[in-house]
PAKE-680024 format. One record per residue: residue in one letter; x, y, z of N, C-alpha, C in turn. Coordinates in nm, 3 decimals. Layout:
# residues N
  residuo     n.xx     n.yy     n.zz    ca.xx    ca.yy    ca.zz     c.xx     c.yy     c.zz
        A        X        Y        Z        X        Y        Z        X        Y        Z
...
***
This chain:
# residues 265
  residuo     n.xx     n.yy     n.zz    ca.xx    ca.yy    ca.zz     c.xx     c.yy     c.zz
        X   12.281   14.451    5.931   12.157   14.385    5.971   12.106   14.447    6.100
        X   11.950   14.431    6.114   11.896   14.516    6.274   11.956   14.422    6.361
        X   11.996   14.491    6.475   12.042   14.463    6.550   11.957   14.337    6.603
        X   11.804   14.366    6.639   11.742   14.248    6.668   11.712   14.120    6.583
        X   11.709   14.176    6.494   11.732   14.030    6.367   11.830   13.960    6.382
        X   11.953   14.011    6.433   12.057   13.925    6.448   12.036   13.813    6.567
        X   12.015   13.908    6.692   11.966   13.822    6.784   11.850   13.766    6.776
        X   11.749   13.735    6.675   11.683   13.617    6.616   11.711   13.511    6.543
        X   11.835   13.526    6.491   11.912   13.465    6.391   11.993   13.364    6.529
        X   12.046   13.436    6.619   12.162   13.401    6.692   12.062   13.314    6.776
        X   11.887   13.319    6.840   11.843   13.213    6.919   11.825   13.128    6.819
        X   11.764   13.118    6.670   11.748   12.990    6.575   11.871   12.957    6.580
        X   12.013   12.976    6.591   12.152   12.910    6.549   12.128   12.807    6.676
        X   12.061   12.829    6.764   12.127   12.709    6.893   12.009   12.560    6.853
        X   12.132   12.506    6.848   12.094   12.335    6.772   12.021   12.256    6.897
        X   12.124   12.213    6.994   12.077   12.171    7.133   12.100   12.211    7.223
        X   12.068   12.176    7.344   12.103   12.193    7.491   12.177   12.046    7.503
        X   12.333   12.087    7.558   12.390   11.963    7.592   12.450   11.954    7.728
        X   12.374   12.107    7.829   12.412   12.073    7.948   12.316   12.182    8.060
        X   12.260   12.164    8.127   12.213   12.275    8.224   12.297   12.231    8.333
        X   12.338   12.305    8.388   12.397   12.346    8.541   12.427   12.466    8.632
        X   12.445   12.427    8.739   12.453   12.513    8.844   12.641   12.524    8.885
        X   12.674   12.654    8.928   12.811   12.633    8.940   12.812   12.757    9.025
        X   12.968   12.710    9.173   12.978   12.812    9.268   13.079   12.814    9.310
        X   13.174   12.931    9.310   13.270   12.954    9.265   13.372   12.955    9.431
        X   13.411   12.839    9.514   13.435   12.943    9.627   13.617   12.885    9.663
        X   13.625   12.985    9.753   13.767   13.017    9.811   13.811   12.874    9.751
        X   13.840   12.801    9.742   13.899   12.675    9.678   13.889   12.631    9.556
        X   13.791   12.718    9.492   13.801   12.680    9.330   13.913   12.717    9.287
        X   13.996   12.675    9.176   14.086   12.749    9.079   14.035   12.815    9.001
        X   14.129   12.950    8.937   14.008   13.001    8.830   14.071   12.937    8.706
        X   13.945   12.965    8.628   13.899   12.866    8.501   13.980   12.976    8.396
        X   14.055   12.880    8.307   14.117   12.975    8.149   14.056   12.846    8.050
        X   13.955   12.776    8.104   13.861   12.716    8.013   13.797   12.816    7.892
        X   13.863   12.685    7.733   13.825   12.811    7.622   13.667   12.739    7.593
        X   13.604   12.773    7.496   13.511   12.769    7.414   13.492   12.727    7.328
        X   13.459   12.597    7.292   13.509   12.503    7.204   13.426   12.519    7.045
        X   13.471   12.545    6.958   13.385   12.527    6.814   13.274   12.464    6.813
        X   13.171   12.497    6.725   13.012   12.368    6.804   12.969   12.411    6.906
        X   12.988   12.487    7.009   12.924   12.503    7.145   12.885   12.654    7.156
        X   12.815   12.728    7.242   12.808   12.812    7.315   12.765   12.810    7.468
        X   12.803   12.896    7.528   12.781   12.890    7.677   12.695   13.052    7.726
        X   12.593   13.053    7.809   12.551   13.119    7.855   12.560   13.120    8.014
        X   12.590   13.183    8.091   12.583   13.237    8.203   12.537   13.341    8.269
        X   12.426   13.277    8.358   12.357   13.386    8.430   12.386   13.380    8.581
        X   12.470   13.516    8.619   12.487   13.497    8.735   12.380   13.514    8.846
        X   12.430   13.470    8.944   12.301   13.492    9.042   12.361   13.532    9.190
        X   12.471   13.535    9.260   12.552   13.597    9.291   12.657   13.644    9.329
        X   12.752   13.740    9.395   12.924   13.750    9.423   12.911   13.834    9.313
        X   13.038   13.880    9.283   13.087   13.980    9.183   13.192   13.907    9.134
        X   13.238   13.975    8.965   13.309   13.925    8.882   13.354   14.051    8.826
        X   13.515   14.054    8.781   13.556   14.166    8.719   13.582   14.092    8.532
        X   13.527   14.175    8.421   13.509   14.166    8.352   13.551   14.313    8.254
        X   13.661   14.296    8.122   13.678   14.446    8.076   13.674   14.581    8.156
        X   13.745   14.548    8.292   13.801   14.638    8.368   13.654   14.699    8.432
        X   13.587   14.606    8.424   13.435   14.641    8.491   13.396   14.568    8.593
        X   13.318   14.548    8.664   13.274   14.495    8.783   13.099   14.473    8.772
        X   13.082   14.268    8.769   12.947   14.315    8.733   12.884   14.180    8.848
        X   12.767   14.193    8.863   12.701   14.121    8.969   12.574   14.027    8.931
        X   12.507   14.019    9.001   12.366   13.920    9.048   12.275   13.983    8.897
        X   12.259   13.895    8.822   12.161   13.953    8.710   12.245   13.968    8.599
        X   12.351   13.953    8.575   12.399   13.962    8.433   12.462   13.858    8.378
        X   12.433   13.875    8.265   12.374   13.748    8.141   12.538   13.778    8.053
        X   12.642   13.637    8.061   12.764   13.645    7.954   12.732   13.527    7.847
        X   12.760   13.612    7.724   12.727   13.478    7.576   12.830   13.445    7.562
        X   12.915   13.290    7.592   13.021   13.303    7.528   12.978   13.241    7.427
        X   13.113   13.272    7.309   13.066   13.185    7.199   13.239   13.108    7.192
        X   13.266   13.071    7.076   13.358   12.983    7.073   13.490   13.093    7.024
        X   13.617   13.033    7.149   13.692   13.079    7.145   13.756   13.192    7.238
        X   13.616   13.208    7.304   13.653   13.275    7.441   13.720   13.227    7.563
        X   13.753   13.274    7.641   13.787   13.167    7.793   13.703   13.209    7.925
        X   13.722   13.172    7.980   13.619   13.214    8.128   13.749   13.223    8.182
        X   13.796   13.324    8.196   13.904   13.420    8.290   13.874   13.516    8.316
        X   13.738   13.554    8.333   13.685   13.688    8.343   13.757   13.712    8.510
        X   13.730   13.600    8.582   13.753   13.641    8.721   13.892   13.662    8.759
        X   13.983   13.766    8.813   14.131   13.779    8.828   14.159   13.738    8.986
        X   14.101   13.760    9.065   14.112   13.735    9.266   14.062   13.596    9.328
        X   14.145   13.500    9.293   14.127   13.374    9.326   14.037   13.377    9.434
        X   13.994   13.516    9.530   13.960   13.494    9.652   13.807   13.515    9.642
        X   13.784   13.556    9.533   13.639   13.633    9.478   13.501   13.490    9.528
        X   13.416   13.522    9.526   13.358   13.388    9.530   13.165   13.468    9.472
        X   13.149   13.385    9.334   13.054   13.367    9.308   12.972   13.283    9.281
        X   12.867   13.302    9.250   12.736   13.207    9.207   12.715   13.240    9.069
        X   12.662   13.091    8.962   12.606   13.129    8.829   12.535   12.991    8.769
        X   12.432   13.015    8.716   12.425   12.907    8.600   12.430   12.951    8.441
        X   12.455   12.762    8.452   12.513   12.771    8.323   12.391   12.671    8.208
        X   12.413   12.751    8.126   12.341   12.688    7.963   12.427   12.620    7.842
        X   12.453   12.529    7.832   12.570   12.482    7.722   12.474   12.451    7.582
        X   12.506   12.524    7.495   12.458   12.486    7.355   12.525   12.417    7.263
        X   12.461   12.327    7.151   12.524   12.339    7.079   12.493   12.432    6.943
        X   12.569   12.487    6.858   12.531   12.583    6.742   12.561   12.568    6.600
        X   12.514   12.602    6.493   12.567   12.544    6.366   12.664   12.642    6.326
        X   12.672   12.786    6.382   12.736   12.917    6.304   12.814   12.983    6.495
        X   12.941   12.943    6.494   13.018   12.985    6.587   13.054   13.154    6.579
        X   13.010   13.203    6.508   12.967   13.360    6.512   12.917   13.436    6.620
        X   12.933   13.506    6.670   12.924   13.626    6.785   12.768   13.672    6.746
        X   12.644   13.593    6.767   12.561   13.668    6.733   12.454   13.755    6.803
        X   12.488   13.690    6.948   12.429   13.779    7.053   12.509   13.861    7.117
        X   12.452   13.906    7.197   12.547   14.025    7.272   12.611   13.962    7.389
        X   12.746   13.958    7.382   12.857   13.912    7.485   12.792   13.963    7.626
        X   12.785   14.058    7.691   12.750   14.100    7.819   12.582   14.188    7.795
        X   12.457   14.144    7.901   12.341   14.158    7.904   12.289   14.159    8.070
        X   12.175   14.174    8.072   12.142   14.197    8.224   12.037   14.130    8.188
        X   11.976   14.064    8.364   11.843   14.000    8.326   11.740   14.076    8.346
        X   11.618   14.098    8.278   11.530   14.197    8.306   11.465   14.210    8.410
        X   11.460   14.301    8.486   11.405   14.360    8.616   11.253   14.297    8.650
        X   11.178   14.339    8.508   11.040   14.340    8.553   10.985   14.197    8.468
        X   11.081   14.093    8.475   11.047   13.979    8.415   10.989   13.883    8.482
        X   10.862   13.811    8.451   10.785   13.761    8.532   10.894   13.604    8.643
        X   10.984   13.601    8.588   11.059   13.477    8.650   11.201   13.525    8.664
        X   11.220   13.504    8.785   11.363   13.516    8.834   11.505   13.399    8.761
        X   11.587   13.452    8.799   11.701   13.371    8.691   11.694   13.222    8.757
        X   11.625   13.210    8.913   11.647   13.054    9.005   11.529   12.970    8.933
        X   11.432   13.048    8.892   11.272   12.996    8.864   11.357   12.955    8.712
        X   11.394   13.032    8.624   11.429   12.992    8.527   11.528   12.866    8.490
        X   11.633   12.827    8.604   11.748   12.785    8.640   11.678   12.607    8.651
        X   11.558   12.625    8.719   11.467   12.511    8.848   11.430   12.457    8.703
        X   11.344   12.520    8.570   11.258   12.472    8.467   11.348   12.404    8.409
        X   11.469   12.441    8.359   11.542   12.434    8.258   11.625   12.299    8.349
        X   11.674   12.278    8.414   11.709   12.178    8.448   11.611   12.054    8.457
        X   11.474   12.059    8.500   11.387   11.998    8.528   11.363   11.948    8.376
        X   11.302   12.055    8.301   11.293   11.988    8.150   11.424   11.910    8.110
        X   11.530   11.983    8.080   11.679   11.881    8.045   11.680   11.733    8.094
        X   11.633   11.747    8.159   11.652   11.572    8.243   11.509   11.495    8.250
        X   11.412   11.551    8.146   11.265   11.482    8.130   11.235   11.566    7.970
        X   11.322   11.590    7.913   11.239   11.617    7.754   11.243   11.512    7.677
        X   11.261   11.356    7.748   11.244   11.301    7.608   11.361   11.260    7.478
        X   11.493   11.324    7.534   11.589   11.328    7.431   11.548   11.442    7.300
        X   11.446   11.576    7.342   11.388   11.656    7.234   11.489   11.791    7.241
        X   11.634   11.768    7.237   11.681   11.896    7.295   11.721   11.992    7.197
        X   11.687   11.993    7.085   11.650   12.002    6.944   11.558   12.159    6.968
        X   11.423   12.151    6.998   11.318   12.173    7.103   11.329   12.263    7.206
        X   11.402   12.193    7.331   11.442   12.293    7.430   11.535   12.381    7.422
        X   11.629   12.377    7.292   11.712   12.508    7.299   11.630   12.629    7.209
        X   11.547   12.559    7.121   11.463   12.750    7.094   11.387   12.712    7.201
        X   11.314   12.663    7.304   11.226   12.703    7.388   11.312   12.778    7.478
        X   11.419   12.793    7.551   11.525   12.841    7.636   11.584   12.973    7.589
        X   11.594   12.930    7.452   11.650   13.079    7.383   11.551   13.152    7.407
        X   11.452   13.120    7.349   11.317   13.240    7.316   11.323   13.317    7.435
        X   11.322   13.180    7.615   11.325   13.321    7.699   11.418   13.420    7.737
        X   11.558   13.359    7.664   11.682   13.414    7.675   11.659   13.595    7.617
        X   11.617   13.565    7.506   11.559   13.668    7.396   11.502   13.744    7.476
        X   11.417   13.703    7.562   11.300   13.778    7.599   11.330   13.881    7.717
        X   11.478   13.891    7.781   11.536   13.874    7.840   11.667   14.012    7.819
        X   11.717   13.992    7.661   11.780   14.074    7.657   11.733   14.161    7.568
        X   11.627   14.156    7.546   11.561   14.249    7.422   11.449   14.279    7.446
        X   11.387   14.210    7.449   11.246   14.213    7.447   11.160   14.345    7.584
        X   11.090   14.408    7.566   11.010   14.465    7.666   10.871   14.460    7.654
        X   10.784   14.444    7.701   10.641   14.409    7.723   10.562   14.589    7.699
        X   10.483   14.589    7.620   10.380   14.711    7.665   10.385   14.739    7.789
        X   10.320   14.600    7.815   10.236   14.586    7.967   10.351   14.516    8.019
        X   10.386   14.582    8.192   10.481   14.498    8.246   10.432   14.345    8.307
        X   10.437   14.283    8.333   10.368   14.237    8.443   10.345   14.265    8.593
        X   10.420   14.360    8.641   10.429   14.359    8.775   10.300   14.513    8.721
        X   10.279   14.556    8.654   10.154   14.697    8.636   10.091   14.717    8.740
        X   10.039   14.624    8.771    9.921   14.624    8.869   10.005   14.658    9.046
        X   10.148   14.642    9.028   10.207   14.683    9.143   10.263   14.887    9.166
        X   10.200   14.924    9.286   10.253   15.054    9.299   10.354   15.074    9.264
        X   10.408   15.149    9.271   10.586   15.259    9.206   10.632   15.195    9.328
        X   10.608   15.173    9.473   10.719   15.215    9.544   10.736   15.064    9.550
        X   10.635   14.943    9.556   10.677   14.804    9.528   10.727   14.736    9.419
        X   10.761   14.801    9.302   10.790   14.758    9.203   10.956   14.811    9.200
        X   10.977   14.919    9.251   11.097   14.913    9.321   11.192   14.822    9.398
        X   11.083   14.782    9.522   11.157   14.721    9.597   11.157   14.585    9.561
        X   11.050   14.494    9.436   11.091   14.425    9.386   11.213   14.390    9.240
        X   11.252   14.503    9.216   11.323   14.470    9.126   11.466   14.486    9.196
        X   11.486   14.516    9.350   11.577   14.449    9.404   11.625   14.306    9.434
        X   11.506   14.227    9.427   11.546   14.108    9.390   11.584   14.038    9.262
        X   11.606   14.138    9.150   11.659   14.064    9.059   11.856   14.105    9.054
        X   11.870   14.208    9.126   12.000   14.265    9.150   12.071   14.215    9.271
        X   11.996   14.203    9.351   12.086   14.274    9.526   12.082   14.052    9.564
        X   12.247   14.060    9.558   12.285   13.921    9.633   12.157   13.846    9.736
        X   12.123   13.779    9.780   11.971   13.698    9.863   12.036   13.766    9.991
        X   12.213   13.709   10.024   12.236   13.728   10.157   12.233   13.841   10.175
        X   12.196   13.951   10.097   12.228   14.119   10.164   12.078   14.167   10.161
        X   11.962   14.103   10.131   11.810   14.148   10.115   11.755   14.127   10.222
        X   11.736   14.218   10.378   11.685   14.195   10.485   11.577   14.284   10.446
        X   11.451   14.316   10.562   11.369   14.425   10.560   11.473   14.597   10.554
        X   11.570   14.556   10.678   11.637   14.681   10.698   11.686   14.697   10.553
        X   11.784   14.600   10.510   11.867   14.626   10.402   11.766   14.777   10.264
        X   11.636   14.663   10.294   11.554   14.772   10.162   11.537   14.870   10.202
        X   11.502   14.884   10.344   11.436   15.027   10.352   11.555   15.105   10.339
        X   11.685   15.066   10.384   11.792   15.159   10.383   11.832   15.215   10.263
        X   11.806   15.110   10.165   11.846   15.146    9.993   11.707   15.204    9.935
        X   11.594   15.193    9.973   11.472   15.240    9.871   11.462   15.375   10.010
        X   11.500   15.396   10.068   11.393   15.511   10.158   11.262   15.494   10.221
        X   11.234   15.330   10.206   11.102   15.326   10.223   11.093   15.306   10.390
        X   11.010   15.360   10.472   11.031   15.316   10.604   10.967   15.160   10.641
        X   11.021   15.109   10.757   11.007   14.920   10.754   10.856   14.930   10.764
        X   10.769   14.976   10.832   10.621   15.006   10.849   10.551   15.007   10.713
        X   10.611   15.082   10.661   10.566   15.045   10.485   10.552   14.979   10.419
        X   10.671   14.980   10.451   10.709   14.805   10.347   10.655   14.690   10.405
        X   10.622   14.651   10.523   10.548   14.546   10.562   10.369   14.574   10.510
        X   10.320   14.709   10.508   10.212   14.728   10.469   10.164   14.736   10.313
        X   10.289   14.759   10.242   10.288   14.762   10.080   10.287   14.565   10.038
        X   10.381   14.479   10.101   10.371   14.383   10.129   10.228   14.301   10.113
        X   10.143   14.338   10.219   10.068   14.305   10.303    9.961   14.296   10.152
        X    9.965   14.392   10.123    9.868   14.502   10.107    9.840   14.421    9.945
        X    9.999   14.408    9.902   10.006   14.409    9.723   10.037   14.238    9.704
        X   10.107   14.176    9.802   10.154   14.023    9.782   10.096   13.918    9.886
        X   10.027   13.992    9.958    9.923   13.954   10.055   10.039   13.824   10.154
        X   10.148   13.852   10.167   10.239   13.833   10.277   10.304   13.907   10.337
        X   10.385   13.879   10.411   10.496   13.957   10.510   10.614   13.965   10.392
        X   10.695   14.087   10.436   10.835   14.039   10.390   10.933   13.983   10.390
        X   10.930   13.919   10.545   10.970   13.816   10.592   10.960   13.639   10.483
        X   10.833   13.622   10.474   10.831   13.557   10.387   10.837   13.538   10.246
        X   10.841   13.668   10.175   10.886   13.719   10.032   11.060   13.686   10.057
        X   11.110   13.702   10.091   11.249   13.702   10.091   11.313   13.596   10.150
        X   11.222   13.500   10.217   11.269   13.364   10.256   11.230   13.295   10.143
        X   11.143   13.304   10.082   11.075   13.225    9.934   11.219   13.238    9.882
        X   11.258   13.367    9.838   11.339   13.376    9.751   11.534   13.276    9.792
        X   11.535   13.320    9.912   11.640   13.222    9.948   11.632   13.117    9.946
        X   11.511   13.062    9.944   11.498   12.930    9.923   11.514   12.857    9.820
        X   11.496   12.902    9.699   11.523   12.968    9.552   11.645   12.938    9.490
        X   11.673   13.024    9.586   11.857   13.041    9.561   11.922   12.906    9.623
        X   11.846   12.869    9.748   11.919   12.723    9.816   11.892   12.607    9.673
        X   11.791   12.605    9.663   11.789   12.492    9.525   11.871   12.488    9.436
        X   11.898   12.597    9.396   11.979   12.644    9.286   12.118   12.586    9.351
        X   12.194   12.657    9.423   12.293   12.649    9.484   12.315   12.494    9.492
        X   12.195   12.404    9.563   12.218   12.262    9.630   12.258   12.171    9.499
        X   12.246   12.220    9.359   12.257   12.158    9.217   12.438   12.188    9.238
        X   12.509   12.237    9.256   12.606   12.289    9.225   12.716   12.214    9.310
        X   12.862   12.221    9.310   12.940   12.132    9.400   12.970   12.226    9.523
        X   12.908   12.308    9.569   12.891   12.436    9.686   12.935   12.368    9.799
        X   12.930   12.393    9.894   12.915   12.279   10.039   12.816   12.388   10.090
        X   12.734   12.290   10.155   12.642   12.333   10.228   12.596   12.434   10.321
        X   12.736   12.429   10.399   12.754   12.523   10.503   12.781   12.673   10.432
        X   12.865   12.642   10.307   12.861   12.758   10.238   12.728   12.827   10.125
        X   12.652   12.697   10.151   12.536   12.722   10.088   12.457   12.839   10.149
        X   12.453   12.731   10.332   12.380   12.899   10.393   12.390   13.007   10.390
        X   12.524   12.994   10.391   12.572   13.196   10.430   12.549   13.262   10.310
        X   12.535   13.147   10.203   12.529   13.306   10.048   12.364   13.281   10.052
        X   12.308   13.212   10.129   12.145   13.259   10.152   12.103   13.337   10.275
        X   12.185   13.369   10.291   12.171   13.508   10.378   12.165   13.419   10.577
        X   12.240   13.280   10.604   12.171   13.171   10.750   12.311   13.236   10.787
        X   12.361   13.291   10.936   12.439   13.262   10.979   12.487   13.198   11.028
        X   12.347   13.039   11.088   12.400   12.927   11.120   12.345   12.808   11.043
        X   12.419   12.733   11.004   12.379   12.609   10.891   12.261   12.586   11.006
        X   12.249   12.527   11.080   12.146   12.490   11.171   11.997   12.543   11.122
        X   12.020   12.709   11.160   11.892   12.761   11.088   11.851   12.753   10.943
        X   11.941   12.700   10.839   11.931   12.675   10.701   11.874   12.556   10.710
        X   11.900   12.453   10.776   11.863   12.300   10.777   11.694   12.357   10.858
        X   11.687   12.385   10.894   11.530   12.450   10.987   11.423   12.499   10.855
        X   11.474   12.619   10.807   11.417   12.689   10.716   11.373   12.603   10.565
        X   11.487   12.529   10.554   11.488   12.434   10.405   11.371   12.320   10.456
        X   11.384   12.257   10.501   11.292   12.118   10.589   11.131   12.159   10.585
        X   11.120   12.331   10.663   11.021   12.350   10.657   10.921   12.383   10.532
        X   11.020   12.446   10.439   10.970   12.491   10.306   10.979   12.379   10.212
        X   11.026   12.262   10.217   11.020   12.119   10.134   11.023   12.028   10.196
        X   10.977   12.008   10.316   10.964   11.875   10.391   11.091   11.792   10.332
        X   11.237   11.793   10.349   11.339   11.757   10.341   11.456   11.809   10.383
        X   11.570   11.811   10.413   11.722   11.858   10.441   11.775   11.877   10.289
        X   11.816   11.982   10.328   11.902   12.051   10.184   12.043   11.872   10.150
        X   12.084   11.815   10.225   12.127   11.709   10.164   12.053   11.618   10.111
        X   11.971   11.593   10.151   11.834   11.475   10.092   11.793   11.546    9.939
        X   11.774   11.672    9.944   11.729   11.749    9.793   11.879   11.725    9.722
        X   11.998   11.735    9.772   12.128   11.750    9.689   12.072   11.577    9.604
        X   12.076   11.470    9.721   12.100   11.363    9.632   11.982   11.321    9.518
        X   11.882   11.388    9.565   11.711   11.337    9.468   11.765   11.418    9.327
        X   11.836   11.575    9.346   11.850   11.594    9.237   12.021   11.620    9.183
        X   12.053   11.521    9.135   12.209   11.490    9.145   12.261   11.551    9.034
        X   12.337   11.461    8.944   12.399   11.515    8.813   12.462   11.570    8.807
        X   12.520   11.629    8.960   12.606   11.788    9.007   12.737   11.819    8.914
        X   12.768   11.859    8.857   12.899   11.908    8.777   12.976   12.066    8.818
        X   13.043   12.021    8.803   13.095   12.193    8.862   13.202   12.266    8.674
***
C-alpha cells in the first residue's frame, strides 16, 4: 500500500481522544517502562531536553507514535530532563500505521505549544464530541508528518528570516537569545533586529519572549515546579519569570497552574 494511504488509514483508525497532556521529565522523575495498552495509542511531541532513542539522540520537534505494545523507555540517564506533550487515543486496529519516529514541520503555520494550548482547550470544552476531535487532531498530525504546502506560509518571509525562524521549531526556548542566532545563522545582531523589524514588525526581544511564554503555558499544565519552569524558559531568576508571565497574562504562572488544572504527569 502507498505509503501515504496508510497514514490516512492510520489518522481515520483514531476513535477518540481520551487524554491531552503536558508532561516534564525532571531530575526526580523515575523513568517510565510504561507499556502501551491494546485500544490506545500515544503520540508525543517533544518540545524540549533530549532523549536517546535506537542508539540515536533526538530533541525539541520530534513527533513518537506509540502504538500498542511499546514502552516509553526510550530515555536510559535518569539524569536527562525533558519536556513533551502528550495525545492519548483511542483506536479500532492496534497496527503500526504511522510512522514510529517524525519531526514537526519547520515551516508549519503553528508551533507544537500553539498546537498543545488548542488541543487541550478543545478536550475540556468539545462537548463529550471526542469522536470528532481525534480526526480533527489527526488531520493536523498528518499535516505534520507528510504533508507539504505548494505555498509555504512563511513565503512572503526573506531566506535569511525564514531561517532564523525555523529555529524556533528546533532549538530548546532556553538556548534562543539574539546572540544565540546570530552565532548559529551568521546573521549579524544589527540584522536580525532589522529583518525583525522590518518582516514581524517587532523586536526580537519580543519574538522570543512570546515564544517562552508559550512554552511557560505549556510547561505550567504539567507537574514541573515552577522554579524549574523558569530555567527551561530560558529566566535565571524565578523572580524575573513571575515579572515576565504577569505582564504577558495579567496573572502569576501559579494562578494560571490552578485556572487550568487537570495536571497529570
Amino acid at each position: 500500500m502507498d505509503e501515504h494511504k496508510l497514514w490516512l488509514q492510520g489518522i481515520c483508525n483514531l476513535q477518540q481522544v481520551t487524554n491531552v497532556l503536558s508532561f516534564a521529565k525532571t531530575a526526580d522523575t523515575p523513568p517510565s517502562n510504561e507499556q502501551i495498552l491494546p485500544g490506545c495509542q500515544r503520540v508525543e511531541i517533544f518540545t524540549g531536553g533530549k532523549i536517546q532513542l535506537e542508539d540515536r539522540e533526538f530533541g525539541r520537534g520530534t513527533i513518537l507514535w506509540h502504538s500498542p505494545g511499546d514502552r516509553l523507555n526510550y530515555f536510559c540517564d535518569p539524569a536527562a530532563l525533558f519536556s513533551c506533550v502528550t495525545l492519548v487515543f483511542k483506536v479500532k486496529d492496534d497496527r503500526h500505521l504511522m510512522p514510529r519516529i517524525s519531526r514537526w514541520d519547520p515551516d508549519s503555520p503553528i508551533s507544537v505549544e500553539d498546537f498543545f494550548l488548542e488541543s487541550r482547550k478543545l478536550y475540556f470544552n468539545c462537548q463529550n464530541d471526542f469522536e470528532l476531535l481525534a480526526f480533527y487532531l489527526g488531520t493536523i498530525l498528518l499535516r505534520q508528518i507528510c504533508l507539504r504546502p505548494a505555498i509555504n506560509p512563511d513565503a512572503c518571509y526573506s531566506s535569511k528570516m525564514k531561517i532564523i525562524l525555523r529555529m524556533f521549531t528546533y532549538e530548546d526556548p532556553e538556548a534562543l537569545s539574539i546572540k544565540a542566532i546570530s552565532a548559529k545563522t551568521g546573521i549579524s545582531i544589527s540584522h536580525i533586529h532589522y529583518l525583525f523589524n522590518r518582516e514581524l514588525n517587532c523586536t526580537p526581544h519580543h519574538y522570543i519572549l512570546r515564544k517562552r511564554m508559550l512554552h511557560a503555558q505549556t510547561l505550567l499544565q504539567s507537574n514541573c515546579p515552577i522554579k524549574d519552569i523558569a530555567l527551561r524558559c530560558g529566566f535565571q531568576r524565578t523572580e524575573a519569570f513571575y515579572k515576565a508571565f504577569h505582564a504577558a497574562f495579567r496573572m502569576t504562572p501559579g494562578d494560571y497552574r490552578k485556572q487550568n488544572g487537570n495536571i497529570r504527569s
